[in-house]
N, C-alpha and C positions, 0 to 999 in steps of 0.2 A: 525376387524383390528383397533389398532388404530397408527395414524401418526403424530410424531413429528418432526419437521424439516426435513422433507424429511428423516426422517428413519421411515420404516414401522416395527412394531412389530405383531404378534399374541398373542391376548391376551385369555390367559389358565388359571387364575383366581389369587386370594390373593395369600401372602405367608408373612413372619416375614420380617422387614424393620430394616437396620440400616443405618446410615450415611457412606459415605465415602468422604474420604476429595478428594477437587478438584485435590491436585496434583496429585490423583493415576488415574487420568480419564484416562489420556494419556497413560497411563502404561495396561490399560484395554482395548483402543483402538487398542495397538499393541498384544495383544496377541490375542483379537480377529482375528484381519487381521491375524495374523500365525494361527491360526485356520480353517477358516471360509472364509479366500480369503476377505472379504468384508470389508471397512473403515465402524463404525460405525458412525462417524462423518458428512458424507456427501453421503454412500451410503444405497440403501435398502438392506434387510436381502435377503441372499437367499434362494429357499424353503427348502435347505435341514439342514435349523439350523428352519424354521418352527414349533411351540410347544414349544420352548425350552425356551421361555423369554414371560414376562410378562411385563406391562406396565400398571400404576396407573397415575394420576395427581394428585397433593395435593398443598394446600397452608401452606408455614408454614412463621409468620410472614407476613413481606410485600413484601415478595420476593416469585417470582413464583417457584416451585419447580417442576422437571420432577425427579420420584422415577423409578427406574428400576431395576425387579425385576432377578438375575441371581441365577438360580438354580446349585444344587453340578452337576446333569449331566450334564452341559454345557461343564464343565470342564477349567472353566476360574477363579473360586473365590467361594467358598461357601459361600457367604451371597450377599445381596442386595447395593446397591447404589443412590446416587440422586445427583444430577448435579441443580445446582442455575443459574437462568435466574436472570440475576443483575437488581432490578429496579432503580429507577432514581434517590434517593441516592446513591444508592451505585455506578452508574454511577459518581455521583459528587464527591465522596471518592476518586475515582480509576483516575478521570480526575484530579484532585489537585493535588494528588500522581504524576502520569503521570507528569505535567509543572514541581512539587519540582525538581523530575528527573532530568528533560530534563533541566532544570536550572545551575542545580550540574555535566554538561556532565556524567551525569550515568542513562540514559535512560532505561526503563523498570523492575525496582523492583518488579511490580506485577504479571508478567511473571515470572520472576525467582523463584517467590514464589509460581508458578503453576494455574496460573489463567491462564484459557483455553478460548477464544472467537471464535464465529462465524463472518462470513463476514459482517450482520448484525449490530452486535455487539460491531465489532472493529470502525464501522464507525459511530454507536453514540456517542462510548468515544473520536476520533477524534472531532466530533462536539463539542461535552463539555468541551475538551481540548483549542479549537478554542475560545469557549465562555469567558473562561477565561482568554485566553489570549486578547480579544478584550474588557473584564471588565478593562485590565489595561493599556489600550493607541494603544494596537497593531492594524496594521489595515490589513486588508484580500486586495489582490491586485489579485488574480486568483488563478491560479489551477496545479497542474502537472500530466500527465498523467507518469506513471510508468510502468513497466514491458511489454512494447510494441512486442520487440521482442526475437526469439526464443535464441540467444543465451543469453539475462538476465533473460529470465522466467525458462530457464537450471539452471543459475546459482542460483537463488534464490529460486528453487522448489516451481516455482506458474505454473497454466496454463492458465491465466485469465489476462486482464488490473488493476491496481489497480490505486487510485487518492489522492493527497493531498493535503493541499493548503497551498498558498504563501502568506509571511510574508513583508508587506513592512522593517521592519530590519533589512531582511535576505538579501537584495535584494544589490547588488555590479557593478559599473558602471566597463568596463573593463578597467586594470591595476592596479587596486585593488590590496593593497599587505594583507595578511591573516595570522594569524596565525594557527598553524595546532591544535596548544594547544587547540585552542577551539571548538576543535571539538571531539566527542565520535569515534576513531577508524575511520581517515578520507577517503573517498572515493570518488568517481567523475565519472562522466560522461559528454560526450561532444554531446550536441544534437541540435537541432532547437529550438526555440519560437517564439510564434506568439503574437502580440498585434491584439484587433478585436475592428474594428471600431462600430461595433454593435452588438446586444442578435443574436446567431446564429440562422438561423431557417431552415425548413425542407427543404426547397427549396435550401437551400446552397450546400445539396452533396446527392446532382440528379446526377450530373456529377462530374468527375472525377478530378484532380487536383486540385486547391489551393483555399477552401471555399472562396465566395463572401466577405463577412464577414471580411477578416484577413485583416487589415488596413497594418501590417510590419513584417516583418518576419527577425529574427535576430538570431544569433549565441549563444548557452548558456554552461558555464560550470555550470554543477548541483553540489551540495559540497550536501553530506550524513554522519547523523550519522551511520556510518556501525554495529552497534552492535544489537543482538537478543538473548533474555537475556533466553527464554524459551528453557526446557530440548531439545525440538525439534524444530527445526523453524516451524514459522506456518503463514499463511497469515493475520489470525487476528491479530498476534503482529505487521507483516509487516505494514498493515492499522492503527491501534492502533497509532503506531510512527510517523503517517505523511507520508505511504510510503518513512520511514525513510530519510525525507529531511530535509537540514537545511540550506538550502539559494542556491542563484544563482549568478553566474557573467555576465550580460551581454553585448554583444556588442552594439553596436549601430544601424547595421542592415538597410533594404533599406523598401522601401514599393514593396506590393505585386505586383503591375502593373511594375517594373521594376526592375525586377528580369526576366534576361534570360540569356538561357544556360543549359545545363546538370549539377543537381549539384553535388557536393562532399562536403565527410568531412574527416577530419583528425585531430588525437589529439597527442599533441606534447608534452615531457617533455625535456625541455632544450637544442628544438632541433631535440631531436630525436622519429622518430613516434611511437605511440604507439599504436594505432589500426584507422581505416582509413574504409571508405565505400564510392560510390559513383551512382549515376544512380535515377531511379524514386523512388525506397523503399523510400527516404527522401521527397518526395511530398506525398507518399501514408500513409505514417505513421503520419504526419501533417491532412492531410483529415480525414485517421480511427478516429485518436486519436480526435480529435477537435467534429467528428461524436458522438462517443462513451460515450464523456465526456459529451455532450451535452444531451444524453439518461439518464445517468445515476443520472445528476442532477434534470432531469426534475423529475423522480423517488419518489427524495429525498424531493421536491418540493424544489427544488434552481433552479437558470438558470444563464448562464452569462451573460455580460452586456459590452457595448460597453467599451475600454479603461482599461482593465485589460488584462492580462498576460496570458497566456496557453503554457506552457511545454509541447511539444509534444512527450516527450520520445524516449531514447537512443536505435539507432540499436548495437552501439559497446557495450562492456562488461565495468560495472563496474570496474572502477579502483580503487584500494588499494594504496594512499599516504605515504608511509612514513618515506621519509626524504624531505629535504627542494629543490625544483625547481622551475623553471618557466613554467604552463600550459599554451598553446597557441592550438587554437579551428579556424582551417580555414576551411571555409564553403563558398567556391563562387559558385552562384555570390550573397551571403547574407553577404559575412567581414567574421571579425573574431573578437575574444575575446582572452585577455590572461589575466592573474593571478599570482602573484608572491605568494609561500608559505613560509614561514619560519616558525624557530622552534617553 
């Protein structure tokens, strides 16, 4: 057997190799699934496509190459394929590309041109994206936890937390007025954040409610470039983009020891509500998420550090902006934040 990425293949020996280019991976992906029931991408094969694929590694250049070989009985393609693991040029190609982008509000051209990532993957050109932006003045202030609950992980077709981090830049004291122009296809979300008076550690969420840790807890409208530029959405472009964020509004907010009550949230355009939650989910999703985030860093070998920021992710549904209002985010007994957009 041999196993790449968590896909198991049997391997039944040589056969003729040609190239295929990356955009057609995803095209190969879905007809397998109408096949065969199984995502090639993240699941194993099942026994009953057993025999039928072959599996070689080779290096070609300085880029690691997975060859995979499909025969005419498969019934998916008569010739072979191979899939390119980017190294770390080409990671600094695609991260450049990536800021030009994100610069020009037209986020993601190397998607569109069918460059396919893993969860892995999306989160080193993140990094490299990051790196460059911190080569010229930008400064890293925390982190957002994304895709928390079920009904944005619906919307977004992930089933997983995603993270990205914050740009001091980005970052908007509330009353803030905003143009919407400068944003890729604007959207919003009205959530919690936390400031942490220190690196969290494991003792923090033993128990239940509101980390040791969180020095203030305050009100945030999240602003996202809403665009996903690949044939299919995928969560690597998802990561890839920042967890497609691009700045925060925040209020001002209490500290954790004085904060009591049952809380709510609601988010308002001009007035009028526009989705609203309230009860423990907004303690519990501050805990996971601050929990989660804190795992995931540790991982990557990052950690957080007292006096930065954490986004703790929206239980309401992404919002789609687009004409001119005033968002207003009331969250007691944490305040509120509002926002003025125009054209």
């Amino acid at each position: 057997m041999a196993r790449v990425n968590n896909i198991t293949f049997v391997s039944i020996g040589a056969g003729s190799t040609c190239l295929m280019p990356m955009a057609e991976w995803l095209d190969v992906c879905m007809r397998f699934t109408y096949y065969y029931g199984a995502d090639l991408r993240r699941t194993a094969l099942p026994s009953s496509v057993e025999g039928k694929f072959v599996v070689s590694l080779c290096r070609v250049t300085a880029n690691r190459v997975r060859q995979f070989v499909v025969p005419r009985t498969c019934g998916l393609m008569p010739q072979n394929f191979m899939i390119f693991e980017p190294d770390r040029a080409q990671m600094q190609r695609w991260a450049a590309r990536q800021l030009a982008d994100l610069d020009a509000l037209q986020p993601g051209s190397i998607f569109a041109s069918g460059v396919m990532l893993d969860v892995t993957q999306a989160y080193e050109l993140q990094s490299a994206v990051a790196e460059l932006r911190r080569s010229r003045g930008e400064q890293i202030i925390g982190y957002k936890v994304g895709c928390t609950s079920p009904k944005v992980r619906a919307q977004l077709g992930i089933d997983h937390c995603v993270t990205g981090r914050l740009y001091d830049l980005e970052q908007y004291a509330s009353g803030a007025v905003l143009s919407r122009s400068k944003y890729a296809n604007l959207a919003i979300e009205g959530e919690l954040g936390v400031e942490l008076s220190r690196a969290p550690t494991a003792e923090d969420f033993v128990k239940t409610g509101v980390p040791a840790c969180v020095a203030r807890i305050f009100p945030v409208v999240e602003l996202h470039h809403h665009v996903l530029r690949g044939k299919r959405a995928s969560v690597g472009e998802l990561i890839a983009h920042n967890a497609i964020h691009a700045g925060f509004v925040a209020g001002s907010g209490v500290r954790s020891d004085e904060a009591f009550g049952e809380p709510s949230l609601s988010i308002h355009a001009d007035g009028r509500v526009l989705e609203e939650c309230a009860g423990p989910e907004l303690i519990h999703t501050i805990h996971s998420s601050l929990h989660w985030l804190t795992k995931t860093l540790a991982e990557r070998g990052e950690q957080l550090t007292g006096g930065q920021s954490v986004l703790t992710g929206s239980i309401p549904l992404l919002i789609p902006l687009r004409e001119d209002c005033r968002i207003r985010v009331e969250a007691p007994p944490f305040g509120s934040v509002e926002v003025q957009f125009t054209a």
